[in-house]
C-alpha positions as CSV (number, residue, x, y, z in Angstrom):
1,X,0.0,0.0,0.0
2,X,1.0,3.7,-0.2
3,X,3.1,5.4,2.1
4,X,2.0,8.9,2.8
5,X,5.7,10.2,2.5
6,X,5.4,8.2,-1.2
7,X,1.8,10.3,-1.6
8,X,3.9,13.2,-0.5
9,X,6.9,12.8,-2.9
10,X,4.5,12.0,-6.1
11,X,2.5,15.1,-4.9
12,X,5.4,17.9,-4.8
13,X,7.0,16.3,-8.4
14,X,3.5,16.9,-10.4
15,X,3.3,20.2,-8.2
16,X,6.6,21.0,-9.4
17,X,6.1,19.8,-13.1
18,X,2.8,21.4,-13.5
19,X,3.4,24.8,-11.6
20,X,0.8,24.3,-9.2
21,X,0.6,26.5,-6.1
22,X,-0.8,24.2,-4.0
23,X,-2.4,20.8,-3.4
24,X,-3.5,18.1,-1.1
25,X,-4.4,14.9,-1.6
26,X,-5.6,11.3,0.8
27,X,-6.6,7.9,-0.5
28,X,-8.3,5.8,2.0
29,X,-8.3,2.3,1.1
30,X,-10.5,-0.3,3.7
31,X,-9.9,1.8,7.0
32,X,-6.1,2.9,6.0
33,X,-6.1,6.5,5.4
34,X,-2.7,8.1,3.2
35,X,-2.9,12.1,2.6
36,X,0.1,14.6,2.1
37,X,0.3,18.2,1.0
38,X,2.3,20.7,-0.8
39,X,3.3,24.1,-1.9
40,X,1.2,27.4,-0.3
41,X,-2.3,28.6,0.0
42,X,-1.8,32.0,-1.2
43,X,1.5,33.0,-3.8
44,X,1.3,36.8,-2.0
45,X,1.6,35.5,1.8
46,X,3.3,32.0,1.2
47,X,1.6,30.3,3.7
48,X,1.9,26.4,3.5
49,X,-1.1,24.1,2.8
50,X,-2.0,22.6,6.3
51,X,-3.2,19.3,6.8
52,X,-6.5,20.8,7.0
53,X,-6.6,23.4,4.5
54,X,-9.9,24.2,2.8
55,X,-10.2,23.8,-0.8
56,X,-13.4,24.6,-3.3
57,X,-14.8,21.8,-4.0
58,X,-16.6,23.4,-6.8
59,X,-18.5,20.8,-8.7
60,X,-17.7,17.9,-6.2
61,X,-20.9,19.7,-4.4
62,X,-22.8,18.2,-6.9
63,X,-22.8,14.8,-5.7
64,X,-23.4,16.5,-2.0
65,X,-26.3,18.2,-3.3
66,X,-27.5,15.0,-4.9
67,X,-27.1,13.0,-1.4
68,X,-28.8,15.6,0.3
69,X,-31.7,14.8,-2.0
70,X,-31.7,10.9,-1.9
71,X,-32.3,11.7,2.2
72,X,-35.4,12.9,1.1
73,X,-36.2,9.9,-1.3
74,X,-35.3,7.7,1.5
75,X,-37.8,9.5,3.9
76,X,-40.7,9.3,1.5
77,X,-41.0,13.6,0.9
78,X,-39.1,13.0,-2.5
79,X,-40.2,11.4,-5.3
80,X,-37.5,11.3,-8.6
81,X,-40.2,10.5,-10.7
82,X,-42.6,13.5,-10.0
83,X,-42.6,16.6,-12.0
84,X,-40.2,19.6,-10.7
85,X,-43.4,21.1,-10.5
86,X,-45.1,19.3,-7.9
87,X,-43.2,20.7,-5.5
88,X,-41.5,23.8,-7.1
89,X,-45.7,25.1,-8.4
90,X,-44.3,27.9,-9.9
91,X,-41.6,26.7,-11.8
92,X,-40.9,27.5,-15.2
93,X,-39.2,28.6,-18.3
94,X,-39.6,30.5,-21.3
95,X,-40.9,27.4,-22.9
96,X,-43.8,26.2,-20.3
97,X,-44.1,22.9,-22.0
98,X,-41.0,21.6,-21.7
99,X,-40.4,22.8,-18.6
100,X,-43.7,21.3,-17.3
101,X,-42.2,17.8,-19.0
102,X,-39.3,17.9,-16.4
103,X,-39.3,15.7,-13.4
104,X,-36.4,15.4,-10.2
105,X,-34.7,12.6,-11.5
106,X,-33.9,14.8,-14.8
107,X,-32.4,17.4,-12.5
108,X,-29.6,14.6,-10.8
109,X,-28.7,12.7,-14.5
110,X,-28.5,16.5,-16.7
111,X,-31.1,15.4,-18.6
112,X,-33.6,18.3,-17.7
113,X,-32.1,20.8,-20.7
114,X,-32.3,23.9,-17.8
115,X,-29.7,26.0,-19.1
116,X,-26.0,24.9,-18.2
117,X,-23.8,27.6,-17.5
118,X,-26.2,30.6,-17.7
119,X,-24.1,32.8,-14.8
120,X,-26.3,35.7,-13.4
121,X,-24.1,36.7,-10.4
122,X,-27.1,37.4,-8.2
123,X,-26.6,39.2,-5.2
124,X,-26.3,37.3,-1.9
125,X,-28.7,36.3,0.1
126,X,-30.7,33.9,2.0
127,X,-33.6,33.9,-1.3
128,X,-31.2,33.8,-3.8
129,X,-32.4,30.4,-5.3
130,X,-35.7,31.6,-5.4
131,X,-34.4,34.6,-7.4
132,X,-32.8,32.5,-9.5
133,X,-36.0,30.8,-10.2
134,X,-37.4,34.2,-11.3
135,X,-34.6,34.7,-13.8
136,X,-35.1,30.7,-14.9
137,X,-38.5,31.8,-16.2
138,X,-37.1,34.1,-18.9
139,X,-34.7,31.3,-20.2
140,X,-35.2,28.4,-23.1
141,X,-35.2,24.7,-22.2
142,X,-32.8,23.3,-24.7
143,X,-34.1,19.8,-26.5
144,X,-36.8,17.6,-25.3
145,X,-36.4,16.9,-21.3
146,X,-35.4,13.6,-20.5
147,X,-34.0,12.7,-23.8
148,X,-30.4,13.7,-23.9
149,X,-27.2,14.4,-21.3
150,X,-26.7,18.2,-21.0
151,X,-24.3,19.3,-17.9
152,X,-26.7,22.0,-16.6
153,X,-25.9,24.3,-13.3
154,X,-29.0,25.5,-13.0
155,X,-30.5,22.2,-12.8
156,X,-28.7,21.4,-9.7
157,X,-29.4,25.0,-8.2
158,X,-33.1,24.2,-9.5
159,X,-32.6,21.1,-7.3
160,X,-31.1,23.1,-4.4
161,X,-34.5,25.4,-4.1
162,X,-36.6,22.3,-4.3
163,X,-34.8,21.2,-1.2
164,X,-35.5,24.4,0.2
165,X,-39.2,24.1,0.2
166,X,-39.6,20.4,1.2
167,X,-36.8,20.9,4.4
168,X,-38.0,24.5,4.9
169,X,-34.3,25.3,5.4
170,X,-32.0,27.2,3.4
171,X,-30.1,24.8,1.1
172,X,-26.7,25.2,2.9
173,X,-28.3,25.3,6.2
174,X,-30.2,22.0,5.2
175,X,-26.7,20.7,3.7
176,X,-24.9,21.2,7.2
177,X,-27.6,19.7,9.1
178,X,-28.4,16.7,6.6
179,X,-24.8,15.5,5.4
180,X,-22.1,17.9,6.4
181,X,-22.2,17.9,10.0
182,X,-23.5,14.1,10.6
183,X,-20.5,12.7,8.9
184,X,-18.3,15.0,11.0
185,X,-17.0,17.6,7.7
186,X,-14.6,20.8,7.7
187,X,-17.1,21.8,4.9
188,X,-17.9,25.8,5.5
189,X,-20.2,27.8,2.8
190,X,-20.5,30.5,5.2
191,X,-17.0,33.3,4.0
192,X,-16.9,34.6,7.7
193,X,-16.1,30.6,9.1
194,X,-13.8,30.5,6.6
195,X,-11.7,32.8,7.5
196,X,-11.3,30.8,11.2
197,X,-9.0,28.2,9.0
198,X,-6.4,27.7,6.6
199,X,-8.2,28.4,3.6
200,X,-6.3,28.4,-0.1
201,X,-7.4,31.0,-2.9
202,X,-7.3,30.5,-6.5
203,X,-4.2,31.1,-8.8
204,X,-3.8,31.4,-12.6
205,X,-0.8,30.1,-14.3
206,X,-0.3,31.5,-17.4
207,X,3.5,32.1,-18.1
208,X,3.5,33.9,-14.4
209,X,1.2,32.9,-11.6
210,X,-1.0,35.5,-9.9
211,X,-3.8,35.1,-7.3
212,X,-7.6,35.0,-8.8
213,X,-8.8,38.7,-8.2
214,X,-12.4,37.1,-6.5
215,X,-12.3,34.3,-4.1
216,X,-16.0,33.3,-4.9
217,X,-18.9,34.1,-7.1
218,X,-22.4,33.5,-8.3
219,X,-24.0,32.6,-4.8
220,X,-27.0,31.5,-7.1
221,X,-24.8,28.1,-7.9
222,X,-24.4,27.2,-4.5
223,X,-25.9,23.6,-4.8
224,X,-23.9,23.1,-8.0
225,X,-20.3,23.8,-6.6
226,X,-19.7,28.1,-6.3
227,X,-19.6,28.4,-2.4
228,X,-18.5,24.9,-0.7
229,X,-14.9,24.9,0.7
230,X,-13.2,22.1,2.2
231,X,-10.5,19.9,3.2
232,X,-9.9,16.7,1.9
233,X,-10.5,14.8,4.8
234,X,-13.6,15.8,4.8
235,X,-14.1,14.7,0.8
236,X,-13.3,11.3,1.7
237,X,-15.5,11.1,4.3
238,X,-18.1,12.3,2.1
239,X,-16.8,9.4,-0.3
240,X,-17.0,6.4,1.9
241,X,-20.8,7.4,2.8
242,X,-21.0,6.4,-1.4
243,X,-19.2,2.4,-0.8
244,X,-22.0,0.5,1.0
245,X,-24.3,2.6,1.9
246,X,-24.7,4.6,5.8
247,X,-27.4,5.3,8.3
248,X,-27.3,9.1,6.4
249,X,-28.5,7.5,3.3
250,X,-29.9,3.5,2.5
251,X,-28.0,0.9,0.3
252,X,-30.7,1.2,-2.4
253,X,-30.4,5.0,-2.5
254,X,-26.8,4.4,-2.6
255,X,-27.1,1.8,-5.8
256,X,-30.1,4.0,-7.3
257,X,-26.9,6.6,-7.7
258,X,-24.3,4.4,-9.2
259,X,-26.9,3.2,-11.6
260,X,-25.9,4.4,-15.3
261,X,-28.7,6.2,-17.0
262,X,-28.2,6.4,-20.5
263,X,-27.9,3.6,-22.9
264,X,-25.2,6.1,-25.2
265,X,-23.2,8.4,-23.4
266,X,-20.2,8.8,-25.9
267,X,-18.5,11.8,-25.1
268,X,-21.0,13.7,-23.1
269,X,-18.6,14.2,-19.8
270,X,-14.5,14.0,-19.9
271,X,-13.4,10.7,-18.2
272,X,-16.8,9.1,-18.0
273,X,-18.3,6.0,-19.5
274,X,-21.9,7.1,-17.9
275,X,-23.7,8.7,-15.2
276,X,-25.8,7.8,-12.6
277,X,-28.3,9.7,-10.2
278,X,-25.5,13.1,-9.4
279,X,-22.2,10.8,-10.3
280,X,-20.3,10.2,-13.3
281,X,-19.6,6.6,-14.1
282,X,-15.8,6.5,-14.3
283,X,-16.0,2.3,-14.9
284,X,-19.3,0.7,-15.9
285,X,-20.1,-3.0,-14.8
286,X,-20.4,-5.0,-11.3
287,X,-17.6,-3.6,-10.1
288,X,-18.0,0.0,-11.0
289,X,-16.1,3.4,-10.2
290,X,-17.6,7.0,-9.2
291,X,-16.1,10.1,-9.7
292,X,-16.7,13.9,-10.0
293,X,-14.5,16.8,-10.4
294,X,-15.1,20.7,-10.4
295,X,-13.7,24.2,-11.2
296,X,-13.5,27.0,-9.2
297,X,-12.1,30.3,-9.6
298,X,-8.3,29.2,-10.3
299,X,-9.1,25.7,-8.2
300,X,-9.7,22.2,-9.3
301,X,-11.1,19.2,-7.4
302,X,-11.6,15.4,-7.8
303,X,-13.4,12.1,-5.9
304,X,-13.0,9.2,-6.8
305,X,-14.7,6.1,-4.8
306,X,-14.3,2.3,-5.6
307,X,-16.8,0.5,-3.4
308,X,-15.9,-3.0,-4.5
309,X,-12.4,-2.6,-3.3
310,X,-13.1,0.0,-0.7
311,X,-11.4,2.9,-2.0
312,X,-11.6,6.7,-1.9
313,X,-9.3,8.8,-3.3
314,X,-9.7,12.6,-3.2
315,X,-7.5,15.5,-4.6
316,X,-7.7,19.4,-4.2
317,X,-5.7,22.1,-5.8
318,X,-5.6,26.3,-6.1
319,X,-4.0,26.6,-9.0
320,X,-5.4,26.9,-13.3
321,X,-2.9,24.0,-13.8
322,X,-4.6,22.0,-11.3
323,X,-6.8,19.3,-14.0
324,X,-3.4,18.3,-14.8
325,X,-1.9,17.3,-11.9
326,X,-5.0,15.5,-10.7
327,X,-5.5,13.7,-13.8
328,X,-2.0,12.3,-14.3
329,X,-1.6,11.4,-10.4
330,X,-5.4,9.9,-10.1
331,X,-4.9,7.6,-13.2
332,X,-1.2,6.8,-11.6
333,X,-2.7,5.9,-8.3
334,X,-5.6,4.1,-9.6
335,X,-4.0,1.8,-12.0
336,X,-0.7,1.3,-10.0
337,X,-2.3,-0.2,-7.0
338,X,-6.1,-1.2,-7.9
339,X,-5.7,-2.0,-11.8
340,X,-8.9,0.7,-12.1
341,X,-8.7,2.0,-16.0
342,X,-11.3,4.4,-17.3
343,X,-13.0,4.8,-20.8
344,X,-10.2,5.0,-23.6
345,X,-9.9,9.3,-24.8
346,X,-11.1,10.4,-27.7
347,X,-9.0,10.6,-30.5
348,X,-9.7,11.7,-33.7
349,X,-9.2,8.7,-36.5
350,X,-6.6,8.0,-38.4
351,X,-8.8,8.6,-41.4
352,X,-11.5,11.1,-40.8
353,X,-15.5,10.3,-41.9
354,X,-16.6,12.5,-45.1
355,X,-19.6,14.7,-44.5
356,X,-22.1,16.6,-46.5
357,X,-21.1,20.2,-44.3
358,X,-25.0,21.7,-45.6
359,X,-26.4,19.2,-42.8
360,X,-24.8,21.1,-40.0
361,X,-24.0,24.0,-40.9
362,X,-26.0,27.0,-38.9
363,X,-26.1,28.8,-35.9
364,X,-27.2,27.3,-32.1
365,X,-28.4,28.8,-29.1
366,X,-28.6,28.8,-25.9
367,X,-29.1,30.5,-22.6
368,X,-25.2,30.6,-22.1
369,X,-24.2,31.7,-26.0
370,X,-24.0,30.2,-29.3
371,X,-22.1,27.5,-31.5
372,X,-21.7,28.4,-34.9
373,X,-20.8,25.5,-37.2
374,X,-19.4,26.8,-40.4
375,X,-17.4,25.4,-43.4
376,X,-14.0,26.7,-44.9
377,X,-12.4,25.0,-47.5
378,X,-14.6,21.8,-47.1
379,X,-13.8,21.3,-43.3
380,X,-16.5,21.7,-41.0
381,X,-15.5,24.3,-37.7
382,X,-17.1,25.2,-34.8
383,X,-17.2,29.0,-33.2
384,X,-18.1,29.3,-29.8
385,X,-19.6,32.9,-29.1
386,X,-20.8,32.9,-25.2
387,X,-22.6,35.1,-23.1
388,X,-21.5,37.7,-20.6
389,X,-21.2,35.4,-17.7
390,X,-19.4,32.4,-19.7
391,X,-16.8,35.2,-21.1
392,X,-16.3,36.6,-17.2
393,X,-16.1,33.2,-16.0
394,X,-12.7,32.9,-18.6
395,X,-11.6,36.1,-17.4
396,X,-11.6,35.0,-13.7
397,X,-10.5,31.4,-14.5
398,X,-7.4,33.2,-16.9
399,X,-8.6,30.5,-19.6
400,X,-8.0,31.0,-23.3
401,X,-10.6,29.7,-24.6
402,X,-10.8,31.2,-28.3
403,X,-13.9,32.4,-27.9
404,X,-15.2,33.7,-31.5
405,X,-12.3,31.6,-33.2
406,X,-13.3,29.0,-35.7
407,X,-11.9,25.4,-34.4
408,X,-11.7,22.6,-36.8
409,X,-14.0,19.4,-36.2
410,X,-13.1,15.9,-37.2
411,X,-15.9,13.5,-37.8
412,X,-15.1,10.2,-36.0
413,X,-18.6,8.5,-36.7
414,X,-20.7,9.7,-40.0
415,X,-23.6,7.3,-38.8
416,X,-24.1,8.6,-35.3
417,X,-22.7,12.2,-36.3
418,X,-19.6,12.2,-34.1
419,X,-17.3,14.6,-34.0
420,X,-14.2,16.0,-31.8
421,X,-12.4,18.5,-31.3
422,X,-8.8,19.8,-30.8
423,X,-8.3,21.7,-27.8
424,X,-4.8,22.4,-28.7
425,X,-3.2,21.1,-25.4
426,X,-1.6,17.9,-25.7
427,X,-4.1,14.5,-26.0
428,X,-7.3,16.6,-25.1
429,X,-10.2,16.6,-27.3
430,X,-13.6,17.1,-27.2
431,X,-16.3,15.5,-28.1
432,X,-19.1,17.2,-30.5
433,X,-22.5,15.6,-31.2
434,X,-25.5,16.8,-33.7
435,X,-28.9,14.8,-33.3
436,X,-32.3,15.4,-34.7
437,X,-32.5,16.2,-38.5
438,X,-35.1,18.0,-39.6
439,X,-37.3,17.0,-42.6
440,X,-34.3,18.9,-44.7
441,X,-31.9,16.7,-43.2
442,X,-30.1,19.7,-41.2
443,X,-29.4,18.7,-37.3
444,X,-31.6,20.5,-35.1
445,X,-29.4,19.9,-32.3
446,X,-25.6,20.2,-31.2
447,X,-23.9,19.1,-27.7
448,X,-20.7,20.3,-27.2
449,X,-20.4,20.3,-23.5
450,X,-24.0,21.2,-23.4
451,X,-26.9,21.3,-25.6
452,X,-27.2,23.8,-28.1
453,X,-30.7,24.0,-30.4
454,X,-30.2,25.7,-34.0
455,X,-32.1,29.5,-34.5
456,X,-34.3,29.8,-37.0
């Protein structure tokens, strides 16, 4: 087994190699418990990363926020199957129909097509989910709920207020008191507790490193990973709740969530062969894997959990680099000592599918900006134009995305209409998808991340 001085060593070398300013990282594996740290909290002070150092666990919150609700399946107030609207009356979008169509269970598998990174920035406060509600109602539904997987925020925050209403409680308050505190987690959401512990702040790397100018943002995302810090003990005690179930929350609520949902999920989330009820599925089978990660302003975080060989492995880092570092050291880990492999990248192929480029060509919309699929010189590309809050959310992040700059798209399967795309950083592409042709033969609809639906 793993030493936590060998943790610490492979730790500080991907640190080192990756120019990231700080990171922790444990794997508990059948009541033995590994973790090790390196590097600083903050570039400006140089304070070290503690043992118990709070992180954002950004997205990770998802599968909190996702537990938090299976409590409420398990005590017979929640019902997956029921409309959003049985307990949310009056919920809705711009498009009443579809948004009457969506039920809970669409909100945990990002299936309800609620818009996915739509980013407000509402003002604090203890209502802001039910603002966020109010601003919901203005917004398109993208495809036909239920159908297809579309990573949605607002989803999750839609999931968040529902909580709200059954509990009565404010989500976070109903987070502490429902998951948080019973399993005994460093896991504030309040700034002022924060501040009462060692507590790391974002970090761009882009040729120099420089702290994050916010430490947090859109408090409307709360349930789907903006305001959660904490340390990584407390992830993995979050993560063995997940291996055979705990008083918190019942074996079959715990095996409803590692259940895959879709029969094709080529592509739809980096590093997953499916997803379940909040979790991506990192190995399908009897003997599968979970795992999540997140973003934060210049932060990154991953879980993984293993329940058939009892292992839960958990990584948190401050810097823009971080992905990196977790990736490489997670899939080290992972194979080295439980011979755990994930789905196989994608890759473009060696020789690329032939497509008529009239099909899917045109512009797609949603709530979050626009793809706009174009030819030049025979090769389909694909322009991403986002909103406001996507474009501030690259600013803060210090990403280079290209946004407005025409990518190339390979097609990798001309019967399912498959493509990828180059990212430009070594071995990372992503996957682009086009479904529904119209009586034309033109694709109505493009995933690529999430769902996009062509204007008129």
């Amino acid at each position: 087994m793993l030493t936590s001085n060998e943790l610490a060593e492979r730790l500080a070398r991907l640190a080192e190699k990756f120019t990231v300013t700080g990171a922790s990282a444990a794997l508990w594996h059948d009541g033995t418990l590994v973790r090790a740290e390196t590097g600083t909290v903050n570039v400006d002070t140089g304070a070290p990363v503690l043992p118990g150092t709070l992180f954002a666990a950004g997205s990770v919150t998802k599968t909190l926020t996702a537990s938090l609700a299976m409590t409420l399946v398990d005590e017979g107030r929640l019902d997956l199957d029921a409309p959003v609207t049985a307990y949310l009356p009056g919920f809705t979008t711009a498009d009443p129909d579809r948004s009457a169509a969506i039920t809970v269970r669409m909100l945990l598998t990002h299936s309800s097509g609620l818009p996915g990174n739509y980013l407000p920035d509402l003002p604090p406060g203890d209502d802001v989910l039910e603002r966020l509600m109010d601003e919901l109602a203005t917004l398109n539904v993208t495809g036909e709920p239920g159908r297809r997987f579309s990573y949605s925020n607002m989803g999750m925050s839609t999931l968040g207020r529902l909580v709200e209403v059954i509990t009565g409680e404010r989500f976070d308050v109903a987070l502490r008191s429902r998951i948080l505190q019973p399993l005994g987690m460093t896991a504030p959401a309040d700034a002022e507790e924060m501040l009462l512990h060692s507590t790391a702040v974002g970090h761009v790397v882009d040729g120099t490193v420089r702290r994050v100018p916010r430490l947090r943002v859109w408090p409307e995302y709360g349930p789907a990973g903006s305001r959660l810090w904490l340390d990584v003990e407390a992830l993995i005690r979050f993560g063995r709740m997940h291996l055979d179930g705990h008083p918190l929350l019942s074996a079959a609520a715990v095996e409803q969530m590692r259940t895959p949902q879709y029969d094709d999920f080529w592509g739809c989330l980096p590093g997953c062969a499916n997803f379940g009820l909040g979790w991506g599925i990192f190995r399908e089978g009897d003997d599968p894997v979970l795992t999540h990660s997140g973003a934060n302003l210049g932060m990154h975080s991953t879980l993984y959990v293993v329940p058939g060989q009892k292992v839960v492995l958990a990584v948190l880092t401050n810097s823009s680099t971080g992905g990196m570092l977790h990736s490489t050291l997670c899939t080290e880990l992972l194979d080295e000592f439980f011979d755990v492999q994930g789905p196989a990248p994608i890759a473009p192929p060696e020789s690329p599918f032939e497509v008529d480029g009239a099909r899917f060509a045109g512009r797609y919309r949603a709530s979050d900006g626009q793809v706009a699929v174009e030819v030049h010189d025979g090769q389909l590309h694909a322009r991403l134009l986002p909103d406001a809050g996507l474009t501030e959310w690259d600013r803060l992040m210090g990403s280079r995305t290209g946004g407005g700059q025409a990518v190339p798209i390979t097609c990798v399967d001309g019967e399912r209409s498959r493509f990828v795309l180059d990212t430009g950083s070594p071995g990372s592409h992503v996957a682009v998808q086009f479904f529904e042709p119209d009586p034309d033969g033109r694709f109505t609809l493009v995933r690529l991340g999430t769902l996009y639906e062509r204007t008129p």
